[in-house]
C-alpha positions as CSV (number, residue, x, y, z in Angstrom):
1,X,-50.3,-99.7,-71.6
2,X,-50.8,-99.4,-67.5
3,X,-48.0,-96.3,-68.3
4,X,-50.0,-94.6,-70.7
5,X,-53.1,-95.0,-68.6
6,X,-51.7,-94.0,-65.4
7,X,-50.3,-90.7,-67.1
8,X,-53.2,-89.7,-68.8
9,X,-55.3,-90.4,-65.7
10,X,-52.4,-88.1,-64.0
11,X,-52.8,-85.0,-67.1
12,X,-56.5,-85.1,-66.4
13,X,-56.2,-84.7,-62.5
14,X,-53.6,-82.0,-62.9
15,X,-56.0,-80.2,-65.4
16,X,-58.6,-80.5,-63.1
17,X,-56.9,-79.1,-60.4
18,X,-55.6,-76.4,-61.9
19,X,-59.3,-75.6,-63.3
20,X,-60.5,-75.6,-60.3
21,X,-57.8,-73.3,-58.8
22,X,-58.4,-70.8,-61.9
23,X,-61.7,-70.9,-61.3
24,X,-61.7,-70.5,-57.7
25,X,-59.0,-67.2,-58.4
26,X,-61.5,-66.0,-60.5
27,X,-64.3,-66.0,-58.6
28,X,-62.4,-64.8,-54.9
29,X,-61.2,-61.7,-57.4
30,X,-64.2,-61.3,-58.6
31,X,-66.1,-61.4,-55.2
32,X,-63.3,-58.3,-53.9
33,X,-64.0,-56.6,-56.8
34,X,-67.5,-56.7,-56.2
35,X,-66.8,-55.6,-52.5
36,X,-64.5,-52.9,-53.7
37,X,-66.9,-51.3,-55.7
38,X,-69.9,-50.8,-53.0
39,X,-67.1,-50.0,-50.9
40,X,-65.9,-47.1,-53.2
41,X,-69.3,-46.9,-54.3
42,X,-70.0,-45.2,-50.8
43,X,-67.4,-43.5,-50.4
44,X,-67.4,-42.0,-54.0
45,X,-70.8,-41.1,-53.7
46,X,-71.2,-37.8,-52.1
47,X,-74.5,-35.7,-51.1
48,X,-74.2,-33.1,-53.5
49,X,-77.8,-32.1,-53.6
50,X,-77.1,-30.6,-50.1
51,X,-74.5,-29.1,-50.8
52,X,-75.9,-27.1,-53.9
53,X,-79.4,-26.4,-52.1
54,X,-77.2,-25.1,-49.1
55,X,-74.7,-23.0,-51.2
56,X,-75.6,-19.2,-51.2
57,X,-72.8,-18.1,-53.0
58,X,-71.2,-18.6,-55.8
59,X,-67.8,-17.8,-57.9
60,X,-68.3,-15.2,-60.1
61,X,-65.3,-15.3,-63.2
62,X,-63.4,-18.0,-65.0
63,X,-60.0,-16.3,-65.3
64,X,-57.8,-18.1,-68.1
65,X,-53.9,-17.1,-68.0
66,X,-50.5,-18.4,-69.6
67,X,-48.5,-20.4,-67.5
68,X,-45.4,-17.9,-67.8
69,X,-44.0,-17.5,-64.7
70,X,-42.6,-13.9,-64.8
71,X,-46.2,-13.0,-65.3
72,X,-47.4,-15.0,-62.4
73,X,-47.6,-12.6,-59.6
74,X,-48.4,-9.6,-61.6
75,X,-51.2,-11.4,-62.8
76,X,-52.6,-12.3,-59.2
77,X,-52.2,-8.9,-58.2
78,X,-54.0,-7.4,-60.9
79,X,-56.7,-9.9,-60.4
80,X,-57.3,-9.6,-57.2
81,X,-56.9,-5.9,-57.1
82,X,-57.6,-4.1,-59.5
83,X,-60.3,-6.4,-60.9
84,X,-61.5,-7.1,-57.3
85,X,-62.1,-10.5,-58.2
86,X,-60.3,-11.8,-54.7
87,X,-61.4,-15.3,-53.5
88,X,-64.5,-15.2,-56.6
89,X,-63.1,-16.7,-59.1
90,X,-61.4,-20.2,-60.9
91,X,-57.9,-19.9,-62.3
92,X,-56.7,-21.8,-65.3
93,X,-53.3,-21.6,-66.4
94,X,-52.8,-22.8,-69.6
95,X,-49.3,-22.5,-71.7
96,X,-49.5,-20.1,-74.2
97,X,-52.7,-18.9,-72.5
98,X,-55.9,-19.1,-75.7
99,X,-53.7,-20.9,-78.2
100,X,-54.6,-24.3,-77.4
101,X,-58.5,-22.6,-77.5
102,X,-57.7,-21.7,-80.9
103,X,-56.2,-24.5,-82.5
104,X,-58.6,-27.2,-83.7
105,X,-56.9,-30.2,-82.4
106,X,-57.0,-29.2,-78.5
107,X,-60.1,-26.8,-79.1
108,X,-62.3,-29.1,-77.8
109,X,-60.6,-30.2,-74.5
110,X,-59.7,-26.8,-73.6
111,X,-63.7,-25.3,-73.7
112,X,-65.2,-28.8,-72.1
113,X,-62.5,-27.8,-68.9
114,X,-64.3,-24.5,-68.7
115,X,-67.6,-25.9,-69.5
116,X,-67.0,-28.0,-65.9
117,X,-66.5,-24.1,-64.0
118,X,-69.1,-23.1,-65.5
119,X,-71.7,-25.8,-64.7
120,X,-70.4,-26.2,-61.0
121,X,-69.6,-22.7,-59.8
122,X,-72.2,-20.7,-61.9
123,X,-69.7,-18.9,-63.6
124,X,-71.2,-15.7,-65.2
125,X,-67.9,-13.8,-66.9
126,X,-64.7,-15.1,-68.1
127,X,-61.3,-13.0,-67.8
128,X,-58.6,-14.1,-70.6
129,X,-55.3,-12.6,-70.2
130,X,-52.6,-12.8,-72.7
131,X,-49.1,-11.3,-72.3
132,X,-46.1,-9.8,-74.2
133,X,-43.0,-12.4,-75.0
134,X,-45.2,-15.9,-74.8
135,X,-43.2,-18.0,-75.7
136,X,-45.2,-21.0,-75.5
137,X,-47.8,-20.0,-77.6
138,X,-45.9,-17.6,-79.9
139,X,-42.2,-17.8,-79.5
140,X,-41.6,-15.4,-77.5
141,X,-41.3,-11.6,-78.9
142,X,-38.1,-12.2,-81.1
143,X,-40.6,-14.5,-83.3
144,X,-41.8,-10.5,-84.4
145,X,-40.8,-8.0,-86.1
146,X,-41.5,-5.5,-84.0
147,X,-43.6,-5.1,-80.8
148,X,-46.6,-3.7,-82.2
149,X,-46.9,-7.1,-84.8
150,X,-46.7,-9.1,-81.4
151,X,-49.7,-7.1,-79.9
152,X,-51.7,-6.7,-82.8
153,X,-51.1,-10.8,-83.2
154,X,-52.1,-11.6,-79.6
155,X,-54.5,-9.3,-79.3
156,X,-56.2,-10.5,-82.4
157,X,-56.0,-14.4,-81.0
158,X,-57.8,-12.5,-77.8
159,X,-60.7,-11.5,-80.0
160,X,-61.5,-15.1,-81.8
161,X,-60.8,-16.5,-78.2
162,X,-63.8,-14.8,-77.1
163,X,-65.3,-15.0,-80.2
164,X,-65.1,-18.9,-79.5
165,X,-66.6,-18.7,-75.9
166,X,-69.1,-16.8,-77.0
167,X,-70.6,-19.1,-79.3
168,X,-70.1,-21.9,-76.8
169,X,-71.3,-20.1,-73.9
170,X,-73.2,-17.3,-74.6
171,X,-74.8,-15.8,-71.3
172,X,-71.0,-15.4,-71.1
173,X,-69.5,-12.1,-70.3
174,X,-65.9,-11.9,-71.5
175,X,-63.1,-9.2,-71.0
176,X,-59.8,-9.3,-72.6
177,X,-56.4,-8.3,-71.4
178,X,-52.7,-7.9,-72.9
179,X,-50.1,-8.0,-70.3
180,X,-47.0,-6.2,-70.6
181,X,-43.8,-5.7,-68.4
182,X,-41.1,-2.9,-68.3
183,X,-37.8,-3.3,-66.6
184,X,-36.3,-0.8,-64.6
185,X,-32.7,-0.3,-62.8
186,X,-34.8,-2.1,-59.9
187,X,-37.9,-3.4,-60.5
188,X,-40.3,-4.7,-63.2
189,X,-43.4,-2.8,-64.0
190,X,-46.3,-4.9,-65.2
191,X,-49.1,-3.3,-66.9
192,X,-52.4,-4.9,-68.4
193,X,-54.6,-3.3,-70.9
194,X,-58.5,-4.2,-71.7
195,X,-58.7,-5.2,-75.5
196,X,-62.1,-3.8,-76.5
């Protein structure tokens, strides 16, 4: 009987103890958690209100491009040059360029991620540029029959991509282009027409 006793008397200090060490883990994490978060809380927490009352200008495009990088330099060139959109505008590259815009399943994603340019940088016009052989977002130019089916195809995905913004954002100016590339004995030529 004193065996029984002394062991029970022994579970209930060890139960004690470790309730008291649980609860005093608990509590010391809760305490640094507590401290983290007005720490981070401070740091986190920026003066944006300056900075917006102080900022006099702002970026005028959203330009929205395929990841494809044979197009990738062209594409910078022809922005900043002959759009003359250097150093005014955000750059998304997306693969496949609009066709995650036009399917339904990532529709939604994609246009919030231009709804934050657009809030932030006062965006007022949005450049989309789609291209000849995408292959992420078309399979590439062997997935047509010829090359005008692959530009009437794109640049028909062009027009209910704007279509799209359009109804989203509305103020919204937006241009299409359909980038193309020629291959000669020593250089590529890249060439980007406006779809109207």
């Amino acid at each position: 009987m004193n065996n029984t006793k002394k062991t029970i008397k022994l579970s209930y200090t060890i139960v004690t103890i470790l309730i008291i060490i649980t609860f005093s883990i608990v509590t010391y994490k809760n305490t640094l958690a507590s401290d983290e978060a007005v720490d981070n809380e401070s740091k986190k927490t920026p003066k944006y209100s300056k900075f917006f009352d102080e900022k006099t200008k702002w970026c005028d495009a959203l330009v929205i491009t395929c990841t494809d990088f044979r197009f990738t330099t062209a594409t910078q060139e022809f922005i900043n040059d002959r759009l003359g959109l250097k150093d005014n505008y955000d750059y998304i590259s997306i693969p496949g360029s609009i066709r995650n815009l036009l399917d339904p399943k990532t529709r939604d994603l994609v246009l919030n991620t231009f709804g934050v340019s657009f809030r932030l940088h006062h965006v007022k016009r949005v450049v989309i540029l789609g291209h000849q052989d995408c292959t992420t977002g078309y399979g590439g130019s062997k997935s047509f029959s010829e090359p005008a089916t692959e530009y009437e195809t794109i640049c028909k995905d062009l027009k209910k991509a704007r279509r799209l913004m359009r109804l989203r954002f509305p103020h919204l100016k937006v241009y299409l282009y359909y980038g193309t590339v020629f291959f000669t004995e020593r250089q590529r030529i890249y060439n980007f027409k406006q779809i109207l």
